[in-house]
mmCIF file of the C-alpha atoms, coordinates in Angstrom:
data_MODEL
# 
_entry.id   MODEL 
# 
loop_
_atom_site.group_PDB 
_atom_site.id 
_atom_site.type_symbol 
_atom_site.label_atom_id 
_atom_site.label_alt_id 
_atom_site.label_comp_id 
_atom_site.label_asym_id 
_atom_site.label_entity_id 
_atom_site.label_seq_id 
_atom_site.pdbx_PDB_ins_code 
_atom_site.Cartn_x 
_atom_site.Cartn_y 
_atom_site.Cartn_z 
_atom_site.occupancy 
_atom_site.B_iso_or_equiv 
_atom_site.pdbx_formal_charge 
_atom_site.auth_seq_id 
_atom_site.auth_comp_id 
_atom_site.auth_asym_id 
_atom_site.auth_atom_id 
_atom_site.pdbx_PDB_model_num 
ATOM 1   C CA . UNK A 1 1   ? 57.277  421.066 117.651 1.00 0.00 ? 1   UNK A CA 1 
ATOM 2   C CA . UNK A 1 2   ? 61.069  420.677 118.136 1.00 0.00 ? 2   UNK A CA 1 
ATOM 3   C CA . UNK A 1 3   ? 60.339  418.961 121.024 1.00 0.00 ? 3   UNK A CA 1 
ATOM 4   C CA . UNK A 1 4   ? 57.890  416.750 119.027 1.00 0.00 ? 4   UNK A CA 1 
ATOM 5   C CA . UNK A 1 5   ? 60.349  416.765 116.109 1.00 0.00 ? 5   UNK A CA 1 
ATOM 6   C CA . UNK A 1 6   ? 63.036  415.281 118.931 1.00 0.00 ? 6   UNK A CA 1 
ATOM 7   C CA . UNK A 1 7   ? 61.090  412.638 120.358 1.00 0.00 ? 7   UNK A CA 1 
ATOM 8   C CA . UNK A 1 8   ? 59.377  411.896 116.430 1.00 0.00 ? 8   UNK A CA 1 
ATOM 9   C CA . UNK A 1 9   ? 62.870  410.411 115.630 1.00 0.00 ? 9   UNK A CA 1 
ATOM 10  C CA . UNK A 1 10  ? 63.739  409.107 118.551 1.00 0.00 ? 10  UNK A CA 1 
ATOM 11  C CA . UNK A 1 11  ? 60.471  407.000 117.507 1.00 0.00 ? 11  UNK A CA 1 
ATOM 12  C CA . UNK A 1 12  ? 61.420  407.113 114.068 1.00 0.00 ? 12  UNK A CA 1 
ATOM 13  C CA . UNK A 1 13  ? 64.813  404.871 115.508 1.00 0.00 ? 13  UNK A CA 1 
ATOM 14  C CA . UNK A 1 14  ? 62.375  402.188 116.185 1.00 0.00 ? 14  UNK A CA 1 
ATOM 15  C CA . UNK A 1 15  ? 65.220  400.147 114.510 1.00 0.00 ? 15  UNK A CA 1 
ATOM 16  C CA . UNK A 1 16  ? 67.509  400.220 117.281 1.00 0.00 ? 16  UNK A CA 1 
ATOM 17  C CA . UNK A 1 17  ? 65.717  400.078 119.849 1.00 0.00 ? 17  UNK A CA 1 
ATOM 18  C CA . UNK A 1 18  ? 67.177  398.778 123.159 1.00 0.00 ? 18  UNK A CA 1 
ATOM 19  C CA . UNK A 1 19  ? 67.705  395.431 123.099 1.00 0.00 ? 19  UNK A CA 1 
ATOM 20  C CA . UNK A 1 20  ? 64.885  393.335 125.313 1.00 0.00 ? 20  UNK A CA 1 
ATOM 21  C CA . UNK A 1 21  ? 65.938  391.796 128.708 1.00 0.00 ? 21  UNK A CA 1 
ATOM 22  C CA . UNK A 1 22  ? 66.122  388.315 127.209 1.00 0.00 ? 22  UNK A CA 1 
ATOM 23  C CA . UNK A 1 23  ? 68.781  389.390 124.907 1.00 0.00 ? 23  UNK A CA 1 
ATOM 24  C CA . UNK A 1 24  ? 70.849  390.834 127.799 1.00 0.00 ? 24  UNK A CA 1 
ATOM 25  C CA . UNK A 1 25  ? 70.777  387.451 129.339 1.00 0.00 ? 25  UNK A CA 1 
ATOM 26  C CA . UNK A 1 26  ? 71.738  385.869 125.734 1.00 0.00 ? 26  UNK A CA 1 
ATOM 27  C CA . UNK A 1 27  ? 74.902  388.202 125.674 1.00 0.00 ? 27  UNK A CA 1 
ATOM 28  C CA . UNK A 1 28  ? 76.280  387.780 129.358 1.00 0.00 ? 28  UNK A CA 1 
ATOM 29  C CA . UNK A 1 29  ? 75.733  384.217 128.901 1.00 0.00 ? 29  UNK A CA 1 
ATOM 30  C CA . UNK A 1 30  ? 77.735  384.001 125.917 1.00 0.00 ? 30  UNK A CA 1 
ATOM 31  C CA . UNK A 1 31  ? 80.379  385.882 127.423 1.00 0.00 ? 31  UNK A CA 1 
ATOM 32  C CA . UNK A 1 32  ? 80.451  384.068 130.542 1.00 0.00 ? 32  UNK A CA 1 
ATOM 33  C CA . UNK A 1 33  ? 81.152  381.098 128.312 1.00 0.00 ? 33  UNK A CA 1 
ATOM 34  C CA . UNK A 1 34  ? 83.968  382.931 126.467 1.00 0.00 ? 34  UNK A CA 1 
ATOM 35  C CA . UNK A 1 35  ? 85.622  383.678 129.764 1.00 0.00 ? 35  UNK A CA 1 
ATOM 36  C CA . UNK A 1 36  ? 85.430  379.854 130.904 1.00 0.00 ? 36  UNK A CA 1 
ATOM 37  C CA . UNK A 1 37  ? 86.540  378.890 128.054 1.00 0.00 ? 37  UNK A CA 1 
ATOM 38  C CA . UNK A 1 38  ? 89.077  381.348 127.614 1.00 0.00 ? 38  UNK A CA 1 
ATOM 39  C CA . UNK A 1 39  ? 90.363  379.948 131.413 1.00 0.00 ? 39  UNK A CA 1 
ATOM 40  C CA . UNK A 1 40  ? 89.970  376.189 130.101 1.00 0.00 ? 40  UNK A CA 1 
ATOM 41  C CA . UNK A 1 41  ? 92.529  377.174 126.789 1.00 0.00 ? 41  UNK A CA 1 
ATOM 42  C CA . UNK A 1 42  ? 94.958  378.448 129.378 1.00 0.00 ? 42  UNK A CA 1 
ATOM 43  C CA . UNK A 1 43  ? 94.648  376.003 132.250 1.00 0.00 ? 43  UNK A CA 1 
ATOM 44  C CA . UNK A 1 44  ? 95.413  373.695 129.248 1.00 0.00 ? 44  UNK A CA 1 
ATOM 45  C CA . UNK A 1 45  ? 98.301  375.477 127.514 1.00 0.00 ? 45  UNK A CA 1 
ATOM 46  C CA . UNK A 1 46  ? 99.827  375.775 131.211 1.00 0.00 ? 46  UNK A CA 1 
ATOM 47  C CA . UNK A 1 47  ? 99.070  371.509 131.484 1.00 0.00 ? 47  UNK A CA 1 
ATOM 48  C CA . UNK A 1 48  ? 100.726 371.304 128.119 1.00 0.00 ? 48  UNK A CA 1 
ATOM 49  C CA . UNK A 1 49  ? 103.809 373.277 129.248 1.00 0.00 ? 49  UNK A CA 1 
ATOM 50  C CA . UNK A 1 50  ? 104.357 371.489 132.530 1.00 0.00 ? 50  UNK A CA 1 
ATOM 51  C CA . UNK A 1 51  ? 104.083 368.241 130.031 1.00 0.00 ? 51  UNK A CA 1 
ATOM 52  C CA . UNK A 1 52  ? 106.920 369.381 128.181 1.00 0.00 ? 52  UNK A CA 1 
ATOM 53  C CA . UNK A 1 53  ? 108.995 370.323 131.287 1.00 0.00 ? 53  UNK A CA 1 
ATOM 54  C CA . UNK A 1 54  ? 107.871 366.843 132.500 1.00 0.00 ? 54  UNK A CA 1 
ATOM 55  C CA . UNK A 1 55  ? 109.045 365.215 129.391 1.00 0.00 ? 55  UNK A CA 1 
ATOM 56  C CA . UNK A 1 56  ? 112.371 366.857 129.100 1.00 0.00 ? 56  UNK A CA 1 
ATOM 57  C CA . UNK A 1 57  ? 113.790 365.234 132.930 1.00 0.00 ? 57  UNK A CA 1 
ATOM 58  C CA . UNK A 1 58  ? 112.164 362.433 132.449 1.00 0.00 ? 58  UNK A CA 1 
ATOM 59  C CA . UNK A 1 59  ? 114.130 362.431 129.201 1.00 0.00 ? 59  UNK A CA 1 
ATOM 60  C CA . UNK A 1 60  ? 117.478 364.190 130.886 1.00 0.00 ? 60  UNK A CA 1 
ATOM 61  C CA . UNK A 1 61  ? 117.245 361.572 133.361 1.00 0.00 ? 61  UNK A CA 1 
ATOM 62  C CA . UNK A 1 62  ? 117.083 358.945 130.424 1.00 0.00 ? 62  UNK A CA 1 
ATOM 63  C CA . UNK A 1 63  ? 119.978 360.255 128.977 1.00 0.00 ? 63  UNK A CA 1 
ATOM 64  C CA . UNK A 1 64  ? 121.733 359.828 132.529 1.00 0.00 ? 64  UNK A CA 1 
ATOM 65  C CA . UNK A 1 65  ? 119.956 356.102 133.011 1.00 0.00 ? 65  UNK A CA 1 
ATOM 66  C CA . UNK A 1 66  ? 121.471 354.744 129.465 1.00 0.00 ? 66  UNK A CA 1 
ATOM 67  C CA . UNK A 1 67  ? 124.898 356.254 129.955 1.00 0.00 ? 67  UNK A CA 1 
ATOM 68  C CA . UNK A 1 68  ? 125.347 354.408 133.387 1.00 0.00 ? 68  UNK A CA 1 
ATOM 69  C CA . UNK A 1 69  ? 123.768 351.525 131.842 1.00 0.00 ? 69  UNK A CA 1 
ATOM 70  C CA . UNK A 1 70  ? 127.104 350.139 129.958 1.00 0.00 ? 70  UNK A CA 1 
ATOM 71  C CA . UNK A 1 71  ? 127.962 349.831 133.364 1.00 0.00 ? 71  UNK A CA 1 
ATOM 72  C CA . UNK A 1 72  ? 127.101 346.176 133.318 1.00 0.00 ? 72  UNK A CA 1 
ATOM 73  C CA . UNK A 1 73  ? 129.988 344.956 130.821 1.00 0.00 ? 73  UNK A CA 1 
ATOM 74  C CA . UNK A 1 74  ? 132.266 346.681 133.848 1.00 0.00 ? 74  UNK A CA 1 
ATOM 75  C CA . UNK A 1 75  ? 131.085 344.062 136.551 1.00 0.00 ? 75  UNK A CA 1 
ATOM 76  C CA . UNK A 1 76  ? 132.182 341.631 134.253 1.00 0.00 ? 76  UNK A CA 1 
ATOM 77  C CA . UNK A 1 77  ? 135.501 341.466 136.555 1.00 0.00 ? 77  UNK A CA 1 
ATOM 78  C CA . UNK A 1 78  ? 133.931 341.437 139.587 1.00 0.00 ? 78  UNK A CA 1 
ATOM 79  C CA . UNK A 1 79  ? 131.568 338.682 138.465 1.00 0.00 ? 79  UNK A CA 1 
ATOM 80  C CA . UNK A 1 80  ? 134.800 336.808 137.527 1.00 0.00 ? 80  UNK A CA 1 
ATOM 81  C CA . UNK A 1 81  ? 136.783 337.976 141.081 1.00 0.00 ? 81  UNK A CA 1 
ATOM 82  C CA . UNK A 1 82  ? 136.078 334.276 142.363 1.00 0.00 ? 82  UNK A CA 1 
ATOM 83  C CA . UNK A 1 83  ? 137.014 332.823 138.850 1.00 0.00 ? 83  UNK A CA 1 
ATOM 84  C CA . UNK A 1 84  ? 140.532 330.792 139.573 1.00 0.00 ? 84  UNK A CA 1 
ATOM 85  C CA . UNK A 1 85  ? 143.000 330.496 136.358 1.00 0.00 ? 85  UNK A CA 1 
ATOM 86  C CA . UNK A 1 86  ? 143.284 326.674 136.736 1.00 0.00 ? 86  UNK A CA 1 
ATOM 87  C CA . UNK A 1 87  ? 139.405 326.274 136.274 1.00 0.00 ? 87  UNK A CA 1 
ATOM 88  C CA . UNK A 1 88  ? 139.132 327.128 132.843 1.00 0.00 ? 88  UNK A CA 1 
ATOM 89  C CA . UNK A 1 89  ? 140.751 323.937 130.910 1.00 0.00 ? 89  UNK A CA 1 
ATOM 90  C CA . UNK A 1 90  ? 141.565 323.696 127.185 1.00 0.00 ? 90  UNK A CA 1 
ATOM 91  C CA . UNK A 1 91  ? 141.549 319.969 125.448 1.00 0.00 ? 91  UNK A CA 1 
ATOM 92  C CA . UNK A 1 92  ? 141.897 319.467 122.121 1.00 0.00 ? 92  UNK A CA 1 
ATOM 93  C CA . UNK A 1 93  ? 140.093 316.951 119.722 1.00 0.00 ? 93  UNK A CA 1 
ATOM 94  C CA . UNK A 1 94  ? 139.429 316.106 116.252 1.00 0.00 ? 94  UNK A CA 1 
ATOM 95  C CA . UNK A 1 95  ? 136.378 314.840 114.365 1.00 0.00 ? 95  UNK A CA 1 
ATOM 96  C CA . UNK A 1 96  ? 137.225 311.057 113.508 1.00 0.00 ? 96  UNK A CA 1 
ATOM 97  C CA . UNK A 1 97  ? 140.568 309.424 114.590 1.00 0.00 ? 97  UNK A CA 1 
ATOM 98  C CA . UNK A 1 98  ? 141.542 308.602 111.149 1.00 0.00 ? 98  UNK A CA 1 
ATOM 99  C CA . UNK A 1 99  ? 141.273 310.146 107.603 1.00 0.00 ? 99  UNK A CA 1 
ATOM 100 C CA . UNK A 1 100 ? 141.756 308.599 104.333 1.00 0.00 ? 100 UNK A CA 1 
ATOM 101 C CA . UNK A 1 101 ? 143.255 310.129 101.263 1.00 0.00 ? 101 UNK A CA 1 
ATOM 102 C CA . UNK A 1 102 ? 141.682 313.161 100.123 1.00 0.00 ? 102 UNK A CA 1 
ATOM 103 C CA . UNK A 1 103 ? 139.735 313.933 103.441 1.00 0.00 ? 103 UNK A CA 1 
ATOM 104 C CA . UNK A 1 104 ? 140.387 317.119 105.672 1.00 0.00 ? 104 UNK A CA 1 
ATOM 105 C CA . UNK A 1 105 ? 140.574 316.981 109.511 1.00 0.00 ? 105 UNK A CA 1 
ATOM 106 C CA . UNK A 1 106 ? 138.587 318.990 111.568 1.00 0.00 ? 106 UNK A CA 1 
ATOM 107 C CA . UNK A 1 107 ? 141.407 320.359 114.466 1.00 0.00 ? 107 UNK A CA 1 
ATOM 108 C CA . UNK A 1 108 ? 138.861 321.417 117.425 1.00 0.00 ? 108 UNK A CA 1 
ATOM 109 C CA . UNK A 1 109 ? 139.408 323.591 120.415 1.00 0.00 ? 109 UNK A CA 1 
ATOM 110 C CA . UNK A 1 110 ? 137.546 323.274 123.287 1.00 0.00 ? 110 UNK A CA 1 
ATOM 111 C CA . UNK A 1 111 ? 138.065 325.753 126.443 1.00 0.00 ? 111 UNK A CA 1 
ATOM 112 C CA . UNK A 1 112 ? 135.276 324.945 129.588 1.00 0.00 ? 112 UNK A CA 1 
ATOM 113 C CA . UNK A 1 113 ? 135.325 326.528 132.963 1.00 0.00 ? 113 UNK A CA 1 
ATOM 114 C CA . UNK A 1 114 ? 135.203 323.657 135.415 1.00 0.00 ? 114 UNK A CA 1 
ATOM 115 C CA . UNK A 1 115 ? 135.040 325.973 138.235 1.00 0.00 ? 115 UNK A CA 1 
ATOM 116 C CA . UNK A 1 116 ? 131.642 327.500 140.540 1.00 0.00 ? 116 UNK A CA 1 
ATOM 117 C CA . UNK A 1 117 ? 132.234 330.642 139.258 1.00 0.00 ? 117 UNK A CA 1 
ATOM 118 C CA . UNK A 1 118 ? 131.968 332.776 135.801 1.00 0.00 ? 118 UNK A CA 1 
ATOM 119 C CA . UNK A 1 119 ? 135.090 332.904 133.898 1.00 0.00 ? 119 UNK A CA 1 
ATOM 120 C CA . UNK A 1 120 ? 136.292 335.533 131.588 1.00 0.00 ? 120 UNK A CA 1 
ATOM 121 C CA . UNK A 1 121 ? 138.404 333.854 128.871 1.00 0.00 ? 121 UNK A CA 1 
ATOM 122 C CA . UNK A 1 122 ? 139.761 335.825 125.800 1.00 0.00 ? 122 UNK A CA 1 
ATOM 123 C CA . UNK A 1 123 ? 138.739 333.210 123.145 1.00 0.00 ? 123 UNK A CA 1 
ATOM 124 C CA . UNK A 1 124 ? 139.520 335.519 119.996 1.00 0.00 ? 124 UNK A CA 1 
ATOM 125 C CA . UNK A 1 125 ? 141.948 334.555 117.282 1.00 0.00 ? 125 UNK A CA 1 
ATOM 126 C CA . UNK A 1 126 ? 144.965 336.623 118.536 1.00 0.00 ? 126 UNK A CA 1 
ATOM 127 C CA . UNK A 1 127 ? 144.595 333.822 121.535 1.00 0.00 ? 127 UNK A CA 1 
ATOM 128 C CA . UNK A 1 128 ? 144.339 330.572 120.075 1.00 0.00 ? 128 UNK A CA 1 
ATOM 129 C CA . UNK A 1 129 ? 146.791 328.249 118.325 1.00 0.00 ? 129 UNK A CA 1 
ATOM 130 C CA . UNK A 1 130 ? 145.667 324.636 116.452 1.00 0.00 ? 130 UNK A CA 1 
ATOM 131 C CA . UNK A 1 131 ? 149.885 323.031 116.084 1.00 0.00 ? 131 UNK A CA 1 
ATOM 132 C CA . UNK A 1 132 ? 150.116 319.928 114.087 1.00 0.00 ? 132 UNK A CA 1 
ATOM 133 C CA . UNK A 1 133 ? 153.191 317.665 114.920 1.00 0.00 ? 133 UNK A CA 1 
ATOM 134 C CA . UNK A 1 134 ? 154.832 314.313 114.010 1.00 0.00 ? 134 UNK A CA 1 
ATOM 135 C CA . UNK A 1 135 ? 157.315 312.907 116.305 1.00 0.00 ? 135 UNK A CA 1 
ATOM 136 C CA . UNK A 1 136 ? 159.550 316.095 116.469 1.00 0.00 ? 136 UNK A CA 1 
ATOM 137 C CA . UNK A 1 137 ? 158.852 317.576 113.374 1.00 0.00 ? 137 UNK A CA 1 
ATOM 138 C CA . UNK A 1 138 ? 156.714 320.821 113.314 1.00 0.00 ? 138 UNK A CA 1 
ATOM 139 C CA . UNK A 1 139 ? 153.477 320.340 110.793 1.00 0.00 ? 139 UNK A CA 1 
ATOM 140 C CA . UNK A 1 140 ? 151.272 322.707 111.154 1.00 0.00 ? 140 UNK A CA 1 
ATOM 141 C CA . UNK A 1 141 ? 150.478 325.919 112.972 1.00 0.00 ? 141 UNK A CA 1 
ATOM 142 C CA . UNK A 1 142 ? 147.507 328.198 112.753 1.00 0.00 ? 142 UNK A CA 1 
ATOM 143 C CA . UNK A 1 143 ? 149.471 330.850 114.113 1.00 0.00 ? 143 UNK A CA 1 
ATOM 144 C CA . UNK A 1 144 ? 151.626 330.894 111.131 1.00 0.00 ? 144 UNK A CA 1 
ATOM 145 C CA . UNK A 1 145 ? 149.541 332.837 108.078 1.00 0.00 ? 145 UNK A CA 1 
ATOM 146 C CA . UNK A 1 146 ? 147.037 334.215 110.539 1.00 0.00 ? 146 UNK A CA 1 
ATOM 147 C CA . UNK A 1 147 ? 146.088 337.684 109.473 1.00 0.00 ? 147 UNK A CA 1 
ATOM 148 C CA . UNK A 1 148 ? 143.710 339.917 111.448 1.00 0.00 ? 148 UNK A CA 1 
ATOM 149 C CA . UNK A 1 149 ? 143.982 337.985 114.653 1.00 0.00 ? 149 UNK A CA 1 
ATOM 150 C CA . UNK A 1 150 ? 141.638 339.866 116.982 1.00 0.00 ? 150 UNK A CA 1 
ATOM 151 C CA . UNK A 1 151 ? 140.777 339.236 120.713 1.00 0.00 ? 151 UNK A CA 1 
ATOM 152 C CA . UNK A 1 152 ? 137.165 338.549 121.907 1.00 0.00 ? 152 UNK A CA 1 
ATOM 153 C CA . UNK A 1 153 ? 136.192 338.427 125.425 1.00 0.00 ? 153 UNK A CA 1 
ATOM 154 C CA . UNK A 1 154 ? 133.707 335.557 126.548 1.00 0.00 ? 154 UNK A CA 1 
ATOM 155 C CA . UNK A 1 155 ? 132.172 335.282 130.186 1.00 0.00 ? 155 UNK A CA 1 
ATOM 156 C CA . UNK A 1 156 ? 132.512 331.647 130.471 1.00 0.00 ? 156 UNK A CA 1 
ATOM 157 C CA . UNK A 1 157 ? 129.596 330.342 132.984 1.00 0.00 ? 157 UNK A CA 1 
ATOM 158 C CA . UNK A 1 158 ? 130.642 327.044 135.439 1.00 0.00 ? 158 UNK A CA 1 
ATOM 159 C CA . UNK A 1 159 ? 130.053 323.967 134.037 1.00 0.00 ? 159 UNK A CA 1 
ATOM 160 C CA . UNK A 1 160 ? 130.173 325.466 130.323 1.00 0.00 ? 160 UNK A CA 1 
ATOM 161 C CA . UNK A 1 161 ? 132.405 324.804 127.415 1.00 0.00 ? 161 UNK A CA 1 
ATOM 162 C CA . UNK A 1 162 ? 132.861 326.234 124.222 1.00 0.00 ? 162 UNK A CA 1 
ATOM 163 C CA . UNK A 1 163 ? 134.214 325.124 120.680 1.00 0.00 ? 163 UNK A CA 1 
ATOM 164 C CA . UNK A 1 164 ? 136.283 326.818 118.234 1.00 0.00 ? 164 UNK A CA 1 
ATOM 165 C CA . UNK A 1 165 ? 136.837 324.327 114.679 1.00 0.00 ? 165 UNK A CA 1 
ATOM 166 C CA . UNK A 1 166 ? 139.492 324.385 112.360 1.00 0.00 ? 166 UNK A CA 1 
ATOM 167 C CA . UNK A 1 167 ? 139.780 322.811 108.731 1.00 0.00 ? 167 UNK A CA 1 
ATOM 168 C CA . UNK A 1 168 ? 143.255 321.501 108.145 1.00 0.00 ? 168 UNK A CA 1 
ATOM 169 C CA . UNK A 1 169 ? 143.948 321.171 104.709 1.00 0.00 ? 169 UNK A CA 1 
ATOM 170 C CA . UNK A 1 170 ? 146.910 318.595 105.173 1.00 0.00 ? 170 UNK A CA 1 
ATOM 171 C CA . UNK A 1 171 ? 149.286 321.145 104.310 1.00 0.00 ? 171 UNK A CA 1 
ATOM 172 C CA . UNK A 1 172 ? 152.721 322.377 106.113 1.00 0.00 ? 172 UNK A CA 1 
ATOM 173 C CA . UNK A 1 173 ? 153.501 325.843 107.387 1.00 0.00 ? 173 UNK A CA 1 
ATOM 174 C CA . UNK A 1 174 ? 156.356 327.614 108.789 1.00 0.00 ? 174 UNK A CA 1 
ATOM 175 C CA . UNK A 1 175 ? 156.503 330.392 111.000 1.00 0.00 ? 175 UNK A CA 1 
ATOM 176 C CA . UNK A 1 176 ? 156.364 333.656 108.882 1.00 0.00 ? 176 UNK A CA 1 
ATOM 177 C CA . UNK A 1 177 ? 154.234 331.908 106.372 1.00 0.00 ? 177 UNK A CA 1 
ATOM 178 C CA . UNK A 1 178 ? 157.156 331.172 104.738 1.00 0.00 ? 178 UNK A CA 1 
ATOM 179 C CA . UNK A 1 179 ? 156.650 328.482 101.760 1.00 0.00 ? 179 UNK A CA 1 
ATOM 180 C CA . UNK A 1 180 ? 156.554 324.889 102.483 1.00 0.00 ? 180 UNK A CA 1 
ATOM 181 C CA . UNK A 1 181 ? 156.338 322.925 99.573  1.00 0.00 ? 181 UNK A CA 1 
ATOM 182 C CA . UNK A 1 182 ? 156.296 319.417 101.173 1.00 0.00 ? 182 UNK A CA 1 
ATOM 183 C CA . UNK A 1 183 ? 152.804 317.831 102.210 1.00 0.00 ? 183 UNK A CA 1 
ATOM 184 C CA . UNK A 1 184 ? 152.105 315.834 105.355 1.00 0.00 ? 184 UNK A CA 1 
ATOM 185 C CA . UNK A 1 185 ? 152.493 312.107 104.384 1.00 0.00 ? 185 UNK A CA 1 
ATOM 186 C CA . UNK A 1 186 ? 149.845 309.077 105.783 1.00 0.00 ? 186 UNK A CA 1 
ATOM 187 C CA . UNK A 1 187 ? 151.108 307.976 109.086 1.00 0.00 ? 187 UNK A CA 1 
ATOM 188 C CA . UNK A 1 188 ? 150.893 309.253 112.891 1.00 0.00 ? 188 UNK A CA 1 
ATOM 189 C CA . UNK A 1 189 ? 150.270 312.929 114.013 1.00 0.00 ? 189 UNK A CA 1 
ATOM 190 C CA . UNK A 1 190 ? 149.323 314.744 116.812 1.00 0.00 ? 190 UNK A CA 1 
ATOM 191 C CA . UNK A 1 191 ? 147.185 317.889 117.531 1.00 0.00 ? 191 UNK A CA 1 
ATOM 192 C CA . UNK A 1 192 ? 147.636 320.173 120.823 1.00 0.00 ? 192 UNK A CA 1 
ATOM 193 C CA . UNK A 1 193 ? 145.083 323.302 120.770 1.00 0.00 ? 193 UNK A CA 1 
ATOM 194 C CA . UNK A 1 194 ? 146.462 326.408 122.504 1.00 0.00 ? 194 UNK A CA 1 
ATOM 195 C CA . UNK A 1 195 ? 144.619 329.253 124.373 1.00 0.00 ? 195 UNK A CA 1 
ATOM 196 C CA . UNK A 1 196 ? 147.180 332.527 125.720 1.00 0.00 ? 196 UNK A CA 1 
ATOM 197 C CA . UNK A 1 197 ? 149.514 330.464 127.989 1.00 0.00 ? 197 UNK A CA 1 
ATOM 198 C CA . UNK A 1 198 ? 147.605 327.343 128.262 1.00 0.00 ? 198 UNK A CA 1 
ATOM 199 C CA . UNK A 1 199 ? 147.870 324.093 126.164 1.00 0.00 ? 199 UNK A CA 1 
ATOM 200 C CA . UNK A 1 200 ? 145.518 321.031 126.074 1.00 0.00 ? 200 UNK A CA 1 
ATOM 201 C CA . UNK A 1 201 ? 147.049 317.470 126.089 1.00 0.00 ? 201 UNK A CA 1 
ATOM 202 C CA . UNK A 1 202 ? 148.025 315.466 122.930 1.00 0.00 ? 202 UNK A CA 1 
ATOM 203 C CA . UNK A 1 203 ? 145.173 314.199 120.614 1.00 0.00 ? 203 UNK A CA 1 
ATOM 204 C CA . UNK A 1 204 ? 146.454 311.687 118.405 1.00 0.00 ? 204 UNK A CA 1 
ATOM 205 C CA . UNK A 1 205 ? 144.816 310.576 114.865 1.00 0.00 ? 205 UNK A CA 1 
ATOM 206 C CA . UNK A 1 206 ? 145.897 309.302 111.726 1.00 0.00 ? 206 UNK A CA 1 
ATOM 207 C CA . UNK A 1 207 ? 146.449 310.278 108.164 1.00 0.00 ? 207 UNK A CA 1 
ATOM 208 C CA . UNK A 1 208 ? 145.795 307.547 105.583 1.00 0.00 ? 208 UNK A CA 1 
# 
């Protein structure tokens, strides 16, 4: 009877009973597909990694890329080596030859690189000078009451000119800015543009 009693609840378990072949397929095939994709999250996460490595010399080597990239602004001189100081030519000009009462003159400067090679010319207003004179008698200079003269640097290609305008307002200076309280009277005057050490040829025009 025990030994009935034993096996009666072993049949009494009926509830958990061993589970049927097709179930033990069901589990290893759900755990075979937990293990690949277990291997797939890692193969991934390891792909991910190497990405970042990747990204970070590819970014080092940016870094490296843009700070030798200002180089360019350096070969400015050499691309100016063949550049000769008596190609680059200043003239001087004005917008009409004559002005009547009441009308300001536009004073231009003109630099132009007649040379067959690029030019670097310092073309900022520390360099350049519009003087005004009459006979002997100093007019005007724009050098005078300048105030924050700076320098800029221009590559000047061959064949090319540039402009730099000035309003005169028919008035006098004096070096220092001292006062002038005489006015340019109607007659004769003449107008020589200046760039560093060179000076463009006389432009003559009238005040009326």
């Amino acid at each position: 009877m025990a030994g009935s009693g034993a096996y009666g609840g072993r049949g009494q378990g009926s509830s958990v009973r061993r589970p049927s072949p097709a179930v033990y397929r069901r589990r290893r095939l759900a755990a075979l597909v937990l293990a690949v994709l277990l291997v797939a999250g890692i193969g991934a996460a390891g792909f991910w990694v190497a990405g970042l490595v990747g990204a970070g010399k590819e970014g080092a080597s940016g870094q490296v890329a843009g700070a030798a990239a200002p180089s360019s602004p350096a070969a400015s001189p050499a691309a100016t080596a063949g550049c000769d100081d008596s190609d680059v030519v200043v003239r001087a000009e004005t917008d009409a030859p004559a002005y009547g009462s009441g009308e300001y003159p536009t004073l231009i400067l003109e630099v132009a690189n007649k040379g067959k090679s690029p030019c670097e010319v310092n073309v900022g207003t520390d360099a350049m000078e519009f003087l005004v004179t009459s006979g002997e008698d100093r007019i005007f200079s724009s050098a005078d009451c300048q105030v924050d003269a700076e320098p800029l640097m221009m590559t000047l290609q061959p064949g090319k000119s540039e402009q730099a305008r000035f309003t005169w307002e028919r008035n006098r200076t004096a070096p220092g800015c001292t006062s002038v309280e005489a006015n340019p009277q109607p007659g004769t005057y003449v107008l020589i543009t200046k760039l560093d050490k060179k000076s463009s040829k006389k432009t003559v025009f009238e005040l009326r």
